[in-house]
C-alpha positions in Angstrom: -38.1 84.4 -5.2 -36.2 82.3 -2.9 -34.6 83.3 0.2 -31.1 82.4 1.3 -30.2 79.0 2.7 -30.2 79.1 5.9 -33.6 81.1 6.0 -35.2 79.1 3.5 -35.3 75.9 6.5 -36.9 78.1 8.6 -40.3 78.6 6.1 -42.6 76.1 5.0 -42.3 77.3 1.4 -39.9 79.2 -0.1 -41.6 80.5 -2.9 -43.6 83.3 -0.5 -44.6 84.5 3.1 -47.9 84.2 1.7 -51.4 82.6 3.1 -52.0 79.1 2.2 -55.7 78.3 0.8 -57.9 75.6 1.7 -59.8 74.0 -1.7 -59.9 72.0 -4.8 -60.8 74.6 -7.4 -58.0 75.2 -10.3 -57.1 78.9 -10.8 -59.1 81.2 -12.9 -58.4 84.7 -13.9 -61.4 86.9 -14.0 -61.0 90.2 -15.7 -63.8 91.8 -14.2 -61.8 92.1 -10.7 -59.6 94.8 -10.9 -55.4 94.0 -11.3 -56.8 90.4 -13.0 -55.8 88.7 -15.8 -57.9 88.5 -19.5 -55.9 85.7 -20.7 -54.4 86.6 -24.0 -55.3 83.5 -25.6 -55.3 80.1 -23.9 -52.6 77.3 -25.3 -53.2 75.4 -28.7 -55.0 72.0 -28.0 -51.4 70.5 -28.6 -49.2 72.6 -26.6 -48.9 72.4 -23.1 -47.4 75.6 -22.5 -49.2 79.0 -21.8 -47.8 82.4 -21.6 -51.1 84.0 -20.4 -50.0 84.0 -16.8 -46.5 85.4 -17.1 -47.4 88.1 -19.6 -50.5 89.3 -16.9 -47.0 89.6 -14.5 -45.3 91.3 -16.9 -45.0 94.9 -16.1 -43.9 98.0 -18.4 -40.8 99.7 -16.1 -39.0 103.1 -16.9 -35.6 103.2 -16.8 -33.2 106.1 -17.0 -29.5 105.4 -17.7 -26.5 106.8 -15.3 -23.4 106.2 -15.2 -23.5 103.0 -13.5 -27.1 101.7 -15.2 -28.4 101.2 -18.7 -29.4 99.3 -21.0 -30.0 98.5 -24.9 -31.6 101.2 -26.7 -32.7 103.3 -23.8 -32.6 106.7 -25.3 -35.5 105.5 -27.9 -37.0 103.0 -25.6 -36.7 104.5 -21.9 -38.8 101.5 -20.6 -38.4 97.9 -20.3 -40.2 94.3 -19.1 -40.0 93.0 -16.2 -42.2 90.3 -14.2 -43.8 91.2 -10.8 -42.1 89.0 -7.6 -45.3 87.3 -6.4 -49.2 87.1 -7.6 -51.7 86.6 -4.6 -55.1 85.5 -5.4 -57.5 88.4 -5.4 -60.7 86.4 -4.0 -62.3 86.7 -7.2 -60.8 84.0 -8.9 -58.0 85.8 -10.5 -54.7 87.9 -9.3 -53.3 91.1 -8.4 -49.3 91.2 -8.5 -47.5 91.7 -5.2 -43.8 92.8 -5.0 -41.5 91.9 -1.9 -41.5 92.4 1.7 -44.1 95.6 2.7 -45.3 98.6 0.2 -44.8 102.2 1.2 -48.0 103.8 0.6 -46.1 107.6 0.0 -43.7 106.5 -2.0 -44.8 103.2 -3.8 -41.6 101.4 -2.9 -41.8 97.9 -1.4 -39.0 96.9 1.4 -37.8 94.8 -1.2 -39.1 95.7 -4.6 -41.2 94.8 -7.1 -39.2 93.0 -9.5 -35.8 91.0 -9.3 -33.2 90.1 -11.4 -33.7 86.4 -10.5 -37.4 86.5 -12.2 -36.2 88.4 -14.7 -33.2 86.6 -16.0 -35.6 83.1 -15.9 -38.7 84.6 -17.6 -36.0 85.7 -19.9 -34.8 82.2 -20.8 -38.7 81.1 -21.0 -39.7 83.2 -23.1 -36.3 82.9 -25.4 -37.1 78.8 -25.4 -40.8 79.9 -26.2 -40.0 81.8 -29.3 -37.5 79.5 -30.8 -40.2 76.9 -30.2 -42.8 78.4 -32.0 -41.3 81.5 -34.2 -44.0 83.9 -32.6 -43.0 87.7 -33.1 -44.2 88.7 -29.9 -43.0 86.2 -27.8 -39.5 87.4 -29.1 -40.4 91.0 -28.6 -40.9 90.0 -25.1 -38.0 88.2 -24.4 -35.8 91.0 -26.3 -37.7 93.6 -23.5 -37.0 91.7 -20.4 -33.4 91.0 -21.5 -33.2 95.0 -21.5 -34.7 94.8 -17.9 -32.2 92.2 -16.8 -28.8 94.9 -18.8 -30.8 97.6 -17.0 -29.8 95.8 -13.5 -26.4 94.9 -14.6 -23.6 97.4 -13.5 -21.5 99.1 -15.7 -18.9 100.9 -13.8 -16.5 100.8 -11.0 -15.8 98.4 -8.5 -18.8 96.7 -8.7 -18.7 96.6 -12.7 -20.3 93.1 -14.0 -22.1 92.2 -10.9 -26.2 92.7 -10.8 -27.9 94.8 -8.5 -31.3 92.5 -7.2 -34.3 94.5 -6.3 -36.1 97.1 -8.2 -39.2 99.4 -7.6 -42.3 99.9 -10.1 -40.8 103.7 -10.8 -37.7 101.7 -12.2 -35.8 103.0 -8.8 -33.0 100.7 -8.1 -32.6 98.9 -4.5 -29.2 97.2 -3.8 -30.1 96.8 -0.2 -33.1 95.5 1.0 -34.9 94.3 4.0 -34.6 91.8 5.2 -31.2 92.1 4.8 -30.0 89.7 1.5 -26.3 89.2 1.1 -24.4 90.4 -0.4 -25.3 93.5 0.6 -25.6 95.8 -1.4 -26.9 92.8 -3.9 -24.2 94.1 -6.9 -20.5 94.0 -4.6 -19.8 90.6 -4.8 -21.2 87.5 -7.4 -24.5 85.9 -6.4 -27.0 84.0 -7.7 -28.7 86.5 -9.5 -25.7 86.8 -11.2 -24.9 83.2 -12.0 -28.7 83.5 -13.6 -27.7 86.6 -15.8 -25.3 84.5 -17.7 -27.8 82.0 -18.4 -30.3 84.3 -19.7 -27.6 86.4 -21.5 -26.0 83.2 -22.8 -29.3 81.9 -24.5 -30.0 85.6 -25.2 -27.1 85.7 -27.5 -27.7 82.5 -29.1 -31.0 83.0 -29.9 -30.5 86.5 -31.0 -27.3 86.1 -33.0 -29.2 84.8 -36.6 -32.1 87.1 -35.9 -31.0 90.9 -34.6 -27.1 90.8 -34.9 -26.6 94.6 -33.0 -28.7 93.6 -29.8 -27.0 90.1 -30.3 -23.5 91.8 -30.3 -24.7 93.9 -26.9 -25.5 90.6 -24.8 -22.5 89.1 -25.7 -20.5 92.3 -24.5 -22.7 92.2 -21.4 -22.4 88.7 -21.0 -18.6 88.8 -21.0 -19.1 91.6 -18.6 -20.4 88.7 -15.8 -17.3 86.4 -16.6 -14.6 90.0 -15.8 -17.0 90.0 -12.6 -16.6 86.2 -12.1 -13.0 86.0 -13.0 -12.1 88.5 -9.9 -14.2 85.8 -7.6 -14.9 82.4 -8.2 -13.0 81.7 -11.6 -10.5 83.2 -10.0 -10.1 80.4 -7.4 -10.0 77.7 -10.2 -8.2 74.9 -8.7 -7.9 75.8 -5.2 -10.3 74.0 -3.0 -12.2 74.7 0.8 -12.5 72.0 3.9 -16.0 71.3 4.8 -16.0 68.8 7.6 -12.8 66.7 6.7 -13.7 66.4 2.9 -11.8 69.2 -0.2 -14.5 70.7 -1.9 -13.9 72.9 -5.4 -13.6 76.6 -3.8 -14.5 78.5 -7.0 -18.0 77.5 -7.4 -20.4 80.8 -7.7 -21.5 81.8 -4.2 -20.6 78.4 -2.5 -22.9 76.9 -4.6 -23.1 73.9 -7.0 -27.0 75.0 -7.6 -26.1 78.9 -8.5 -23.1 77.5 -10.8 -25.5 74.7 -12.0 -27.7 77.5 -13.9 -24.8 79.6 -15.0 -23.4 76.6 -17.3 -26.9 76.3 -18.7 -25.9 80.1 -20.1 -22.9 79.0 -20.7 -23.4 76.3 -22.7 -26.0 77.8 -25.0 -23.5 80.4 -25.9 -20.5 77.8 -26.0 -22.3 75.9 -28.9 -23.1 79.1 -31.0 -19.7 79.7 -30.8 -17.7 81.5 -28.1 -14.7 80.5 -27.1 -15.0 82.4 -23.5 -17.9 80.8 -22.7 -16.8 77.6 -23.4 -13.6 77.8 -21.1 -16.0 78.9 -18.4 -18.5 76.0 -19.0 -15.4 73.6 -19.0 -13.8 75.4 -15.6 -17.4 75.3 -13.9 -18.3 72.0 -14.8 -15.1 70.4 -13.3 -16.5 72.1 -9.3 -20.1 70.9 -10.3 -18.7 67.7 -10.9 -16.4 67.7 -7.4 -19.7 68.1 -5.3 -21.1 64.5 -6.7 -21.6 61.9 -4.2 -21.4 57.9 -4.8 -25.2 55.8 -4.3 -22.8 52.7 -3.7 -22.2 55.3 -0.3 -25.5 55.5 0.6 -27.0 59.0 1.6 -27.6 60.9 -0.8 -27.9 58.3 -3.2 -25.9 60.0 -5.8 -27.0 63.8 -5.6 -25.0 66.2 -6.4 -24.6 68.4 -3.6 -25.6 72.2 -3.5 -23.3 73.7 -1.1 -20.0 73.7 -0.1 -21.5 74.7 3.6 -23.1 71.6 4.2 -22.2 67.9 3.4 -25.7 66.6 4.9 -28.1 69.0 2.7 -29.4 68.4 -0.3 -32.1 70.5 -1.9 -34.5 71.1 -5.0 -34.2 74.6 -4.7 -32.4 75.6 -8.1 -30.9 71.1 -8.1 -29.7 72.2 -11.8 -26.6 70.3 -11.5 -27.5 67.0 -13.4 -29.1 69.2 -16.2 -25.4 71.5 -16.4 -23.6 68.2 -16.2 -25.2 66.3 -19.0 -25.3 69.2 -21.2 -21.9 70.2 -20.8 -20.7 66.8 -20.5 -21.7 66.1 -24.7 -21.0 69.6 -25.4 -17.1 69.5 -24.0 -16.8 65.1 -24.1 -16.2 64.9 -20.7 -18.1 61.4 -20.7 -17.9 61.3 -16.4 -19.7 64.3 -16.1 -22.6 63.0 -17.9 -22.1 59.3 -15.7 -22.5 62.0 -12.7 -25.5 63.4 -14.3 -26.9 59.5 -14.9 -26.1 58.5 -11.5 -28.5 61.4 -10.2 -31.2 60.9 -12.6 -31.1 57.3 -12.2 -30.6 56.5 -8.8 -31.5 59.6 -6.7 -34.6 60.7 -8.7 -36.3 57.1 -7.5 -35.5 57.8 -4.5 -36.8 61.8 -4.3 -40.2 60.7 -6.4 -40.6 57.1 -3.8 -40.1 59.8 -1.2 -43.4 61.8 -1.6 -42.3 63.9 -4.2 -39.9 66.9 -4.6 -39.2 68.0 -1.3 -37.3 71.2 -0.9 -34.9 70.0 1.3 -33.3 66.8 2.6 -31.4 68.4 5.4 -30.4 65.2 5.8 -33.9 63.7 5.7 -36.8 64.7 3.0 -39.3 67.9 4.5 -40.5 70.8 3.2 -42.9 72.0 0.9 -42.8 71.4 -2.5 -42.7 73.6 -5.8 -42.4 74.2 -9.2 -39.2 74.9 -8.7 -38.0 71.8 -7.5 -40.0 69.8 -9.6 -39.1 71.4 -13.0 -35.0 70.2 -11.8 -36.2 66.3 -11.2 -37.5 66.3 -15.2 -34.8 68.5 -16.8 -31.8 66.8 -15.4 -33.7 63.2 -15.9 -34.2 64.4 -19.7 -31.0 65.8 -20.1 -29.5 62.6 -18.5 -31.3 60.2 -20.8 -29.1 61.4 -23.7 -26.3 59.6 -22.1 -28.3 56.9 -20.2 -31.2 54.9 -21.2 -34.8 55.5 -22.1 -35.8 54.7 -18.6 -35.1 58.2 -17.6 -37.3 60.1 -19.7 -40.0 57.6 -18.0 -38.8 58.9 -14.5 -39.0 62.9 -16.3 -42.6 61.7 -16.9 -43.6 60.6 -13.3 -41.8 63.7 -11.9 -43.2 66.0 -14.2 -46.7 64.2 -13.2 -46.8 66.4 -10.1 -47.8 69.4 -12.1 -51.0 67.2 -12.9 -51.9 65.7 -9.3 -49.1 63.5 -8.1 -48.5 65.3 -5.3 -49.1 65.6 -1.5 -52.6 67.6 -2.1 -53.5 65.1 -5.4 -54.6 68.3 -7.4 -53.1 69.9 -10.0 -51.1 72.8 -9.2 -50.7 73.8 -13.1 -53.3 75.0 -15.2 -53.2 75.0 -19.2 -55.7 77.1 -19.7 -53.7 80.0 -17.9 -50.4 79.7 -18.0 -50.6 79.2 -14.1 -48.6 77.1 -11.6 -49.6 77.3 -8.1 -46.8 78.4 -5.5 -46.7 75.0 -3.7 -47.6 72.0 -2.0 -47.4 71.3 2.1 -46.4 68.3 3.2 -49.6 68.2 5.0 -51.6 69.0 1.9 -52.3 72.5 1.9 -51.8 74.5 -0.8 -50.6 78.1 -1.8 -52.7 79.0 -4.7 -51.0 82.5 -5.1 -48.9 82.5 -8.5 -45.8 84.1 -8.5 -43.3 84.8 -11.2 -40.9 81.6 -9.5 -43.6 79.0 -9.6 -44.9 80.7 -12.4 -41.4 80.0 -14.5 -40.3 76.9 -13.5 -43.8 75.7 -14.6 -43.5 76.7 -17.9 -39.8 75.8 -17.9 -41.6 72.1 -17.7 -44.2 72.5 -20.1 -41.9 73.4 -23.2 -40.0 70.4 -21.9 -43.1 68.2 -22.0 -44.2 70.2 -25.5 -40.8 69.2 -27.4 -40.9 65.4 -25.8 -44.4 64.0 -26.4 -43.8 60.6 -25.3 -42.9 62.0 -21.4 -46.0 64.6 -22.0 -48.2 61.5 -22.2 -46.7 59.6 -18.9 -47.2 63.6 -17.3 -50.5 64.7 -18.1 -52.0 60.8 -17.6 -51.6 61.2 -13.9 -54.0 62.2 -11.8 -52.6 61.8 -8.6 -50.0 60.3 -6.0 -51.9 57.0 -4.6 -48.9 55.5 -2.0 -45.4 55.7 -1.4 -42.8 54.1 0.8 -39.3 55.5 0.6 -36.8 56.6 3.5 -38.3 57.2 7.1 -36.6 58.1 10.4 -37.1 57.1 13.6 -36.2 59.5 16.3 -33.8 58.5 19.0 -36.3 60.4 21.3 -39.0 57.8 21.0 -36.9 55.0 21.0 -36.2 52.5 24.3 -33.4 54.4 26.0 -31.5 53.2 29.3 -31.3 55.1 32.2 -28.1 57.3 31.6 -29.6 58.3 28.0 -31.0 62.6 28.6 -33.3 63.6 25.5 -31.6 67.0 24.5 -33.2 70.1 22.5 -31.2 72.6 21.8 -32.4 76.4 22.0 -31.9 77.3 18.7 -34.0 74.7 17.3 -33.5 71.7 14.9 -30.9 73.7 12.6 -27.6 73.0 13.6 -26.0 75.2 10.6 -25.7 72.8 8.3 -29.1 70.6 8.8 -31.8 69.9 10.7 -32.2 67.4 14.0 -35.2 64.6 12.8 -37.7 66.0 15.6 -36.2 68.6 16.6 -33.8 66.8 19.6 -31.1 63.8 19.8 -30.5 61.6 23.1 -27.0 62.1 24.5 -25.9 58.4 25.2 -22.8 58.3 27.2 -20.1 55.7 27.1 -22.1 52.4 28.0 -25.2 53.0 27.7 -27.3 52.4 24.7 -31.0 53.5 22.5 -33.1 50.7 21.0 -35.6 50.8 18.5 -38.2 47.6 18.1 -38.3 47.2 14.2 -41.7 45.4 12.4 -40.3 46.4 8.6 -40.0 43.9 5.9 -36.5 43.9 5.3 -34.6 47.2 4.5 -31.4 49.1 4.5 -30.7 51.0 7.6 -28.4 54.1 7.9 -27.4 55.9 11.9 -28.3 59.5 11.9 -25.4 60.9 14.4 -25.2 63.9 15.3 -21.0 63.6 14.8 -19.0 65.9 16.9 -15.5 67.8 15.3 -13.3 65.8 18.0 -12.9 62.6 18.7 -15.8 61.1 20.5 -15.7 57.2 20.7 -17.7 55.0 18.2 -21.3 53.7 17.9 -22.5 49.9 17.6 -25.1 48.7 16.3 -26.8 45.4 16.7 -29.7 43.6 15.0 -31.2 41.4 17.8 -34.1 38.6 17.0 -34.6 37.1 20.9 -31.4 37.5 22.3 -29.4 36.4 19.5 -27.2 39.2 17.7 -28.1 38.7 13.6 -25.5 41.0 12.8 -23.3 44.0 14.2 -21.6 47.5 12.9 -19.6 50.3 13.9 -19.5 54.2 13.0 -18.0 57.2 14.5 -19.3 59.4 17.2 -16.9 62.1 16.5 -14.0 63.1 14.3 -15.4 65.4 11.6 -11.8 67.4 12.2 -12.3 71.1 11.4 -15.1 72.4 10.3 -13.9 74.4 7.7 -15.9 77.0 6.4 -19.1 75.2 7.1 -21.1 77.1 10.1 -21.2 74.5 12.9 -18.8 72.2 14.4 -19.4 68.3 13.6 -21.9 67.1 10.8 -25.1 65.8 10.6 -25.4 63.2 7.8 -27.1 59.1 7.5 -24.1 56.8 7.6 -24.6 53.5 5.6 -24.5 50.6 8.4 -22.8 47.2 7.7 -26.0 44.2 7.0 -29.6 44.8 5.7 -32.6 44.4 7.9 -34.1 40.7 8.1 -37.5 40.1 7.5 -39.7 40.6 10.9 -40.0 41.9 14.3 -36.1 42.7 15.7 -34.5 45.0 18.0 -31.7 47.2 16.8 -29.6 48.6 19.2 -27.0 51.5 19.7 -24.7 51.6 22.2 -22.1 54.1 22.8 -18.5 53.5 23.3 -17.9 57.3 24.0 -20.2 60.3 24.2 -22.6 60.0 21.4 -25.2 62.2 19.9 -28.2 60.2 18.9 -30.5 61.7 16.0 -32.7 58.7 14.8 -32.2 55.6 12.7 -33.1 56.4 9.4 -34.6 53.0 7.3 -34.9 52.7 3.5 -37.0 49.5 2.5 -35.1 47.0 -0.1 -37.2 48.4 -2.9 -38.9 51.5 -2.2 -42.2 52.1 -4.1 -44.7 55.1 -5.8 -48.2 54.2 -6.8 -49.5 56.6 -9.4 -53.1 56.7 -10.4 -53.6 57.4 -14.2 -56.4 57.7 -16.4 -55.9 54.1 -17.3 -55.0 52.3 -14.0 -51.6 52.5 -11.8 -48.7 52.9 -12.8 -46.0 52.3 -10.3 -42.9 52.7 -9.5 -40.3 50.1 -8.1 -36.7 51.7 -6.9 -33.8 49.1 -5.3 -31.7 50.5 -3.0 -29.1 47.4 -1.6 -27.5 46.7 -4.9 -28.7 43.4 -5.7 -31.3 41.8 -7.9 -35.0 42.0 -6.0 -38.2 40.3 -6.6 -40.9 41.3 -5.1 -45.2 41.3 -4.9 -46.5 43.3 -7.3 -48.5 46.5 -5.9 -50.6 46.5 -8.5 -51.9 45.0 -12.1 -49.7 45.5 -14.9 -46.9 44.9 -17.2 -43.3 46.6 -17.0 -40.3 47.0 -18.1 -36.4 46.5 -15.5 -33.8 49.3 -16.3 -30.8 49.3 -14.7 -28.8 51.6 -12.9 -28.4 54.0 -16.0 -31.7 53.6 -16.9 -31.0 51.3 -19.6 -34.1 49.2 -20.2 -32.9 45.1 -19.1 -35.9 42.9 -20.4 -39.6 41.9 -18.8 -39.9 43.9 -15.1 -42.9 40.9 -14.8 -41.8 37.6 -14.7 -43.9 35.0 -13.3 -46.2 37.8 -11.7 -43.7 38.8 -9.8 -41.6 42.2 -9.9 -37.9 42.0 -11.1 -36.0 45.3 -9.7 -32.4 45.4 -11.0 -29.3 45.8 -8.3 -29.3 49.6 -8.4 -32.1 50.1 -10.8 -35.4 50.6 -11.2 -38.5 49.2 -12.9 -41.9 50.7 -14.0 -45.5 49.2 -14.5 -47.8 50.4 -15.9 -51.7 48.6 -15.7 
């Protein structure tokens, strides 16, 4: 259950406040420890994907109807499904289900609750894609009882009508305002993300349903119009009208500010526009034109063609809920709105590289890769790439395969974090190594989420499930002003509220202040690279930055950025705006000094360095396989890092010949090549 933005940088994972535990041991659910899981079954030999897990979270809720609350069926069926928050390890080598924040021990009730519509409405749309997968009776009867569980939430009269109240305790008692304090509060008076993921379980739900139960089909379509009246008094209501954040327009009618809340909507949306409703489909088309808005241009450096999140922030990025390329492509050859799926390309091809050469699926690049990682995150990278590849080449379903091999080791801890003989995905992955081995319904989803993926493409199963862990990588690094040669006028400045500045976070916590004439200098021993200045740019005008590349006293090249000049902030929560600019020339080869002097009052972050080609050594059960990503535009050949043969895609992901010429490694301008030994 994730928390809201500007919370979620403040935790190292997102998924839960929970412990994280030392060890190498893969889950295991004992039954003989009391609130463990029996598996039910473990997956077929063939399938990757187990339900074991998610149906041990699944929980039997009653439910009584009021005016504002019901649901499908309740006076013969007066309880529903619904998936516990969180699943901490119990110590015996299984789980006992946890709900949010602290439990009341008179009256059962969590600060939170135990269940929430986000869960819900995803382990609806799993375990809809799991029964249309395999036909199994039971996985549909599931799906049909958390679908009630997710109506149950949705509210049916008044002010509020449409809109989804969150939380919910074990007795089926409603909470719309918990603590901590979520907004909006209460969680049902105005759209949210829990609503945006209604529509995409209700949207699948009536597709799925419509050929099989028409009467409960006929209910989730009336509830799922019910979201679009809630949605059409908010954010379709502000089609066409757009917001300032920092000097740029951006699309004002996207679900709570957010490209990533929208993203998952239009999944909804689009499974109900291709059975055949017209609504739908003219709210698929209308979302997908402010999705589309918040893309970004790799020729423009950071973020390397990413579709932005938030409309609060022009300088974060995040995996959190990063449906956009997935929404894009699918909608894109749904409606034929061929530059939506070249959006959806563009992130696949160019920005996945750069998020898997990286380290992996970082929660947040706020401007500069951190944070933990999860399933969440990781189940975006190899949706969109797949998605993606149905309007770009076959490289991307390559790239789904090496992001989706973080499920089986490639990540910062080199285990795996999901188990097929459970059904269970860990609940992340420190930078540092550590790892949460609680299971909750989020990581527990989003896992699965990947497996049917890998199940229905067994050529990307095979790159996944080869891996065994993340050898190397070398992909974008900062250098922090702060550590840096700085001349005497220079002060090192931390400011009290920490390294968020409300719209990202300060590389190490600080920036130097370098007044007019004086200057930072870093002594560079890279080979070769792309460099970008992080400045901490102020809303007024504040003078200009130049940059040198030095090589014993003689200037190689120079460039010049902005200090200042962000204009009004709009409605992002901080004057000014943190985000890598693009400098003019490319880093030689050897030792040179780059300096930065100011020609105003500048606010120094770090210098932030992306080699030429930035690389991702995987170790496989057959030797390496690695990953070669180009980042200045132009044709690169290079040492290889390891034995093998591969094939050059371009910057669609359009396979472009041998990758291995001569022994050497051919990297398109733009593209990417993989080899495989």
């Amino acid at each position: 259950m994730e928390t809201t933005r500007r919370t979620f940088l403040t935790l190292a994972a997102t998924t839960s406040a929970l412990a994280l535990l030392p060890g190498e041991a893969a889950v295991a659910h004992d039954s003989a420890a009391a609130g463990s899981l029996r598996p039910r079954g473990v997956a077929a030999a063939s399938r990757l994907t187990n339900l074991a897990h998610l149906r041990f979270l699944l929980a039997a809720v009653p439910v009584s109807a009021s005016a504002a609350h019901t649901t499908y069926g309740i006076d013969a069926e007066p309880q529903v499904l619904a998936p516990w928050t969180y699943a901490d390890t119990d110590g015996a080598g299984g789980y006992r289900p946890v709900g949010g924040g602290t439990r009341d021990a008179a009256t059962g009730h969590w600060t939170q609750g135990a269940f929430n519509a986000d869960d819900i409405a995803r382990a609806a749309v799993v375990l809809l894609r799991g029964w249309r997968a395999t036909g199994d009776a039971q996985t549909r009867d599931e799906a049909r009882g958390v679908l009630r569980s997710l109506a149950f939430l949705q509210t049916v009269s008044g002010p509020d009508t449409g809109r989804v109240v969150l939380w919910q305790q074990e007795d089926g008692t409603l909470n719309p305002s918990a603590i901590p304090v979520e907004l909006p509060d209460p969680s049902d008076s105005a759209e949210s993300y829990w609503l945006a993921r209604t529509v995409w379980a209700f949207g699948e739900g009536w597709a799925a349903f419509r050929p099989e139960d028409p009467a409960f089909a006929a209910f989730l379509l009336e509830r799922l119009h019910l979201c679009l009246d809630a949605l059409e008094r908010e954010s379709l209501g502000r089609a066409g009208q757009w917001v300032r954040s920092d000097g740029r327009d951006l699309p004002a009618w996207l679900i709570a500010g957010g490209a990533d809340a929208t993203a998952e909507a239009m999944l909804g949306l689009a499974a109900a526009a291709e059975a055949g409703d017209d609504r739908s489909r003219a709210a698929l088309r209308t979302y997908g034109e402010g999705v589309a808005a918040m893309a970004t241009d790799p020729a423009q450096g950071w973020p390397f063609g990413a579709v932005l999140p938030w409309t609060g922030s022009l300088g974060f990025w995040h995996a959190w809920g990063a449906a956009a390329p997935e929404a894009l492509a699918r909608a894109g050859a749904l409606l034929g709105r061929a530059d939506w799926s070249a959006t959806a390309v563009a992130d696949a091809a160019r920005f996945t590289p750069q998020v898997l050469t990286s380290g992996g699926p970082h929660n947040a690049w706020a401007p500069l890769p951190a944070e933990a990682q999860i399933a969440y995150g990781a189940h975006g990278r190899v949706a969109g790439a797949l998605q993606a590849a149905l309007a770009g080449g076959e490289g991307l379903r390559v790239l789904a395969g090496l992001a989706a091999g973080w499920f089986f080791g490639a990540n910062t801890a080199g285990v795996p974090v999901y188990d097929p003989a459970t059904g269970a995905t860990f609940d992340g992955v420190e930078t540092d190594g550590r790892v949460n081995r609680n299971s909750g319904a989020e990581s527990t989803i989003h896992g699965l989420l990947t497996m049917q993926l890998l199940d229905a493409n067994p050529d990307v199963a095979r790159i996944a499930t080869g891996i065994t862990g993340l050898s190397s990588f070398s992909g974008l690094r900062a250098l922090d002003a702060e550590s840096a040669r700085l001349s005497p006028g220079c002060t090192v400045e931390r400011p009290e509220g920490g390294a968020w500045t409300g719209e990202g976070n300060l590389s190490g916590g600080a920036f130097v202040r370098v007044p007019d004439g004086e200057y930072v200098e870093f002594d560079m021993t890279e080979q070769g690279g792309v460099l970008h200045g992080l400045i901490w740019r102020q809303a007024a005008e504040a003078g200009t930055a130049v940059w040198e590349v030095r090589r014993g006293g003689r200037r190689l090249w120079s460039a010049e950025n902005a200090a200042g000049g962000t204009g009004d902030r709009g409605l992002t929560e901080a004057d000014g705006m943190l985000v890598p600019e693009l400098l003019g020339g490319g880093l030689p080869e050897g030792p040179v000094t780059v300096r930065c002097t100011s020609r105003g009052d500048l606010r120094l972050d770090a210098l932030v360095i992306q080699p030429r080609v930035t690389t991702a050594v995987y170790a496989t059960s057959t030797g390496a396989t690695v990953l070669y990503a180009d980042t200045t535009g132009q044709q690169q050949r290079i040492t290889p890092l390891a034995a093998g043969a591969g094939t050059a895609y371009d910057a669609s992901g359009a396979a472009r010949g041998n990758g291995t010429p001569g022994g050497r490694v051919r990297v398109r301008g733009g593209g990417f090549t993989i080899t495989r030994g």
